[in-house]
Structures are given as C-alpha cells and as structure tokens.
N, C-alpha and C positions, 0 to 999 in steps of 0.2 A: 338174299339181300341183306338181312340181320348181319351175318358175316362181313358181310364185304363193308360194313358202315364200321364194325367194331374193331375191323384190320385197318380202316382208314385213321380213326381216332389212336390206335397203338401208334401206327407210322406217323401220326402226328405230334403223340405225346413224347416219341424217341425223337424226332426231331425238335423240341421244342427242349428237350431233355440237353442235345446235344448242341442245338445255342446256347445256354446257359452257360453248358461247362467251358463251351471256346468263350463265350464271356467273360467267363471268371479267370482260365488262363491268359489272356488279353489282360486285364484287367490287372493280371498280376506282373506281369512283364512290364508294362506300360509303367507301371510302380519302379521296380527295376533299373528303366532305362531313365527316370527320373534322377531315382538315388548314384545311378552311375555319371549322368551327366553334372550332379554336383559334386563328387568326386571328381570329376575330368576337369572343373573347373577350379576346384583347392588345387587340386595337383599340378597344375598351369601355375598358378600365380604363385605355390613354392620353386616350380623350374626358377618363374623369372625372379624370384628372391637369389636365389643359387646362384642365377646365371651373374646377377648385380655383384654378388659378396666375390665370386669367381674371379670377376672383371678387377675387382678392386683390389683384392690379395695377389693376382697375376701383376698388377702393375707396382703395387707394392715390391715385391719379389724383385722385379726386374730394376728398378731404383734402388732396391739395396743389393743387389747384383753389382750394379755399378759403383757404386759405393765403395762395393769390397775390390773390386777391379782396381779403383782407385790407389786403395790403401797396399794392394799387393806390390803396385808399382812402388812405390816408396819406400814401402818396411824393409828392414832387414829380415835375413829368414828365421832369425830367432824368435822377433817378435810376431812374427805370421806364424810359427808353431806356437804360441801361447793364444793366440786370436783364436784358431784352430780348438784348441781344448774350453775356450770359455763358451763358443760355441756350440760346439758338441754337449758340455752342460747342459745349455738350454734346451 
C-alpha cells in the first residue's frame, strides 16, 4: 500500500510538474502574440501612411504627365531635347 501512495504522489508531482511547464510556455507565447499584434498594428498604420503619400505622388505624376503632354504638343523638337536633359539632371 506504501508503494502505491508514493507512485500516486510521483504521478502527481510530474503532473503538477507538467502544468507549470505548459504554463509557462502558454505564458510566453501569449507574450508573443501580444508583441506581434502591436507590430501588426505599427505596420498597418505605416501601409496606410504609404498608401496616402502613394495616392499623392500617383496623382502628382499624372498632372505633370499632362503637363508635359501639353508642352510636347507645342515645343519645337529642339527645345523638347533640352527639356529632356534638364530632366534627366534631376
């Protein structure tokens, strides 16, 4: 009977062993999935910085697209090869 009380108390103290340790890996994940979801959520709100300066430089671009559209119909082609190199410069 000795035995079988002091096999109970082992199987109990490795089980009691082996809560802890899923606690603590629990415990550290849960950390983890913390630090990741504030990460998830910097990283979101630089997209929509991105996405804004994107939207704003796209439209830019296309208004001075047209711009030059403009000027191409006009210039002669000497001066659209100088337009061409001052460009290029920049």
């Amino acid at each position: 009977m000795v035995s079988h009380y002091v096999d109970g108390d082992a199987a109990a103290d490795l089980l009691q062993r082996r809560w802890f340790a899923v606690f603590k890996a629990a415990s550290g994940v849960r950390a983890e999935c913390e630090a990741l979801l504030e990460s998830i959520a910097l990283t979101e709100a630089a997209w929509r910085q991105a996405r804004v300066r994107l939207s704003e430089l796209e439209a830019l671009r296309d208004a001075l697209g047209e711009e030059l559209d403009l000027l191409d119909a006009g210039e002669e082609p000497l001066a659209a090869g100088r337009r061409k190199m001052v460009l290029s410069a920049a």
